[in-house]
C-alpha positions as CSV (number, residue, x, y, z in Angstrom):
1,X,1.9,-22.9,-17.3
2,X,3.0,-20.1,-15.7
3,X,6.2,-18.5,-16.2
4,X,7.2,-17.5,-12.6
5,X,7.4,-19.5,-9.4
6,X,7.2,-18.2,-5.5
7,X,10.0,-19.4,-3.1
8,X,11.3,-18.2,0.1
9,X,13.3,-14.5,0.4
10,X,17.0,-15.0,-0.1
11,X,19.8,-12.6,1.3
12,X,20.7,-11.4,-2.2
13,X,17.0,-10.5,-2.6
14,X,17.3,-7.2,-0.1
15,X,17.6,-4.4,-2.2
16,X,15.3,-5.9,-4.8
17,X,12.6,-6.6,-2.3
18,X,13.0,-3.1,-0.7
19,X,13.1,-1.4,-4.1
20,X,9.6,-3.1,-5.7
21,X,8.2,-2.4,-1.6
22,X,8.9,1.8,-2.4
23,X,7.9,1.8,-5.9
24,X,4.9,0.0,-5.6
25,X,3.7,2.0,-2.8
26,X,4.5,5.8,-3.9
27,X,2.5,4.8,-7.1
28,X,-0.7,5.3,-5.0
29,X,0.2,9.3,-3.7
30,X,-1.0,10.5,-7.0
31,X,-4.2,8.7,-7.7
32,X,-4.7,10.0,-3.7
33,X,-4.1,13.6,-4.3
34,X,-6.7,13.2,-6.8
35,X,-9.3,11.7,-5.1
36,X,-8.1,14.7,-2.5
37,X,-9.0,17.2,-4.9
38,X,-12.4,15.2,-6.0
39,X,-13.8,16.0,-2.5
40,X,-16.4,18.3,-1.7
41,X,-14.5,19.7,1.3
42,X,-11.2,20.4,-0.5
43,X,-12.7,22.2,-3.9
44,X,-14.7,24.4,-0.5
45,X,-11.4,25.0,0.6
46,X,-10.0,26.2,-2.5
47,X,-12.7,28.3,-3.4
48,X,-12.9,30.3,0.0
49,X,-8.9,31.0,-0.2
50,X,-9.9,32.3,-4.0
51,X,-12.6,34.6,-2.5
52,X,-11.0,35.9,0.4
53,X,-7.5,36.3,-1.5
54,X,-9.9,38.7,-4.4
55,X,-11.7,40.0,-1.5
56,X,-8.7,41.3,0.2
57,X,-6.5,42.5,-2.9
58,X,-9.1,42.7,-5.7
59,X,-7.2,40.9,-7.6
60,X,-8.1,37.5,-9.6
61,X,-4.3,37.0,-10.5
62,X,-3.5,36.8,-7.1
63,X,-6.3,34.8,-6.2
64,X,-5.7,32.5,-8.7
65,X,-2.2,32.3,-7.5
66,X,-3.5,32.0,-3.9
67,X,-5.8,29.0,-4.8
68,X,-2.7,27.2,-6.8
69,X,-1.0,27.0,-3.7
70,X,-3.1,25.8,-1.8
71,X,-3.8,22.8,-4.3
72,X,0.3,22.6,-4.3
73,X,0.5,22.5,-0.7
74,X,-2.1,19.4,-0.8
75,X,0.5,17.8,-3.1
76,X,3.1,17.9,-1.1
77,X,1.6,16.7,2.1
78,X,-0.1,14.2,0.5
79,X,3.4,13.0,-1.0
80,X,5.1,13.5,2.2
81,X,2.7,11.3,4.2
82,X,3.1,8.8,1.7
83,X,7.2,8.6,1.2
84,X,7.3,9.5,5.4
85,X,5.6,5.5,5.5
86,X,8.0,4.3,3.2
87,X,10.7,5.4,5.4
88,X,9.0,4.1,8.3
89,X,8.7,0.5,6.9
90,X,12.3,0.3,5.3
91,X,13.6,1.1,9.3
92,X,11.1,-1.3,10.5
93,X,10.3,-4.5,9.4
94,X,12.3,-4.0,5.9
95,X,15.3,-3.3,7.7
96,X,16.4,-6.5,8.7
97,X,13.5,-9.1,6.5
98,X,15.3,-12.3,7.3
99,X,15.0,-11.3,11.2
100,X,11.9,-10.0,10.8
101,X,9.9,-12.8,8.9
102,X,11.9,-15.9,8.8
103,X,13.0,-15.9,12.2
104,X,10.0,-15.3,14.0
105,X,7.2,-17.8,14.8
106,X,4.2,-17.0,12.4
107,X,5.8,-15.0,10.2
108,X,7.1,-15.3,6.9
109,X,8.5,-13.9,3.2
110,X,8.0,-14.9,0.0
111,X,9.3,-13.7,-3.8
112,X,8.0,-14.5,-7.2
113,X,10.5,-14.9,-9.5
114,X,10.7,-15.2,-13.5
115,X,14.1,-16.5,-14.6
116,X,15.9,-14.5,-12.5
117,X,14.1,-11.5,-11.6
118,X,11.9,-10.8,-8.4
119,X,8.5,-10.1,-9.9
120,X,6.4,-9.7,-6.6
121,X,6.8,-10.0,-2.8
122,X,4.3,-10.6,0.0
123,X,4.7,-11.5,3.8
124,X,2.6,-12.9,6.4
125,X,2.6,-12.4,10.2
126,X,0.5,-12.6,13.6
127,X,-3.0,-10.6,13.6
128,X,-3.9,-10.0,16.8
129,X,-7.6,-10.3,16.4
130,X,-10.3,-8.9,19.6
131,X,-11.8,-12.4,19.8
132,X,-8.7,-14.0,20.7
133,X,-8.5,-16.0,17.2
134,X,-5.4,-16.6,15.4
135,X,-4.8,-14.7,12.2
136,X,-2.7,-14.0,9.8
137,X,-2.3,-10.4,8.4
138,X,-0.9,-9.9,4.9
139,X,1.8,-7.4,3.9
140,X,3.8,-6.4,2.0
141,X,2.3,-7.4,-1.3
142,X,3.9,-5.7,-4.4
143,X,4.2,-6.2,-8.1
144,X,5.6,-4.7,-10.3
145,X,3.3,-2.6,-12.8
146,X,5.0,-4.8,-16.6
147,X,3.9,-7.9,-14.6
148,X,0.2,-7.0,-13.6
149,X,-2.2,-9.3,-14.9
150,X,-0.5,-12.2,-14.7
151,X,-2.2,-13.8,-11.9
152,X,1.5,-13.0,-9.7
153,X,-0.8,-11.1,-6.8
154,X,-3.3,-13.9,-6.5
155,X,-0.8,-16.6,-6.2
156,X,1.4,-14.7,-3.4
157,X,-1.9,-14.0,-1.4
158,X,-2.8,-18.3,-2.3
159,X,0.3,-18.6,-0.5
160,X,-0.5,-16.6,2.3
161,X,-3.4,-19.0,2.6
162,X,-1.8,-21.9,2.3
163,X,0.6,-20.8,4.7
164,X,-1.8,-20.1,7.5
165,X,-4.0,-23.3,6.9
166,X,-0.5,-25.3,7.1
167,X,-0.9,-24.0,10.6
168,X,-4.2,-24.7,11.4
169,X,-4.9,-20.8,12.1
170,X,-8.4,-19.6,11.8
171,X,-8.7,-16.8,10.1
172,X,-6.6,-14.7,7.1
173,X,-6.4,-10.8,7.6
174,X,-5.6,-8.6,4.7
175,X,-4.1,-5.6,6.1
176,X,-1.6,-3.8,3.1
177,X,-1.8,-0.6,1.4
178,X,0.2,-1.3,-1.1
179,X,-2.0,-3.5,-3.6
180,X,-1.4,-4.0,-7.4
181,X,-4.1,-2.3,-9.3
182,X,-7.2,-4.2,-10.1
183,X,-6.5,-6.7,-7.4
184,X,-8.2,-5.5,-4.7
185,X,-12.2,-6.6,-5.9
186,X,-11.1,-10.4,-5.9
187,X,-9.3,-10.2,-2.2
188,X,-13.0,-11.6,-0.8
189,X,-12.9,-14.3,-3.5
190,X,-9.1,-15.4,-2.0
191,X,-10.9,-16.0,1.2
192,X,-9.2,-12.8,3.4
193,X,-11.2,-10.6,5.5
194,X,-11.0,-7.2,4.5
195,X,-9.9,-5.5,8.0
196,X,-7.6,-2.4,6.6
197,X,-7.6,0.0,3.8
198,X,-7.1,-1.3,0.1
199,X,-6.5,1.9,-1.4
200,X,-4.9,5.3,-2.0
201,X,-8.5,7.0,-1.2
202,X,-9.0,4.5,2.1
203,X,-5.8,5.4,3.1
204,X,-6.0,9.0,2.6
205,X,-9.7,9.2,4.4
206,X,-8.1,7.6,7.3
207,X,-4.9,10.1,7.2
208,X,-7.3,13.1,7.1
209,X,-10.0,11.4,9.4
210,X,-12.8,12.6,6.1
């Protein structure tokens, strides 16, 4: 039996909610800087600063030094872009959650809880979808890393379900960047349509348009 159970967001759930939303998603900015530097295009990038920084000065300590801050530059743009979203979302709809998803037609906010502590979060509002159809997009889905593997995710993204077929509404978009880890290959099992980035290296392609 499982040890948590999913209810409504409360009031006194704020700063909890907005708390697991941040830390859940600037856990991706690292694993994105390195899939940055993984790319052909970067480590190009890198190496011409190297050659044109020895070529200029004759000097590999400099170059090395040149090529370092490049690479720390990438670090903190990539960081930047991520924690500059994060701001974004806790101004937008994580300002005011109860206004936001519980007072809204179509939309609304869920926690897991275990005892007495908020152990996930997930949302669901309108997709407006090309064809016209109804959908649901899925956000704000967060757990914490100590209570991964659980089976918390898949039962806030059931609810998501549930929710929408309590609604008669045709179709289920998944559309979140900030995933717990490992989840993401069983989304098309849950019955969403993939129609947005999953991951820290979707997210960043899309960023830098590679």
């Amino acid at each position: 039996m499982a040890d948590y159970h999913i209810r409504l967001y409360k009031d006194s759930d704020y700063e909890t909610v907005r708390d697991i939303f941040a830390l859940g998603f600037s856990e991706h900015y690292p694993v994105s800087f390195c899939h940055a530097l993984s790319l052909p295009r970067v480590r190009i990038l890198i190496l011409v600063v190297f050659l044109l920084a020895l070529m200029t000065t004759g000097s590999s300590v400099v170059s090395f030094i040149a090529a370092i801050a490049v690479i720390f530059a990438l670090l903190l743009l990539n960081r930047e872009i991520y924690f500059s979203y994060i701001r974004k979302c806790l101004a937008d709809d994580m300002l005011d959650i109860r206004k936001t998803y519980l007072q809204r037609d179509g939309c609304c906010f869920w926690v897991a809880e275990s005892g007495k502590e908020i152990v996930g979060t997930v949302a669901a509002a309108p997709f407006p979808h090309p064809g016209g159809q109804n959908q649901v997009e899925l956000k704000r889905l967060s757990v914490p890393k100590k209570h991964r593997g659980k089976g918390i995710g898949k039962a806030l993204v059931s609810t998501v379900i549930d929710f929408a077929q309590k609604f008669r509404i045709s179709g289920h978009s998944l559309s979140n960047y900030n995933v717990p880890e490992g989840f993401c290959p069983s989304v098309p099992k849950a019955g969403l349509q993939d129609n947005a980035p999953l991951s820290s290296k979707c997210l960043f392609r899309q960023i830098y348009r590679l």
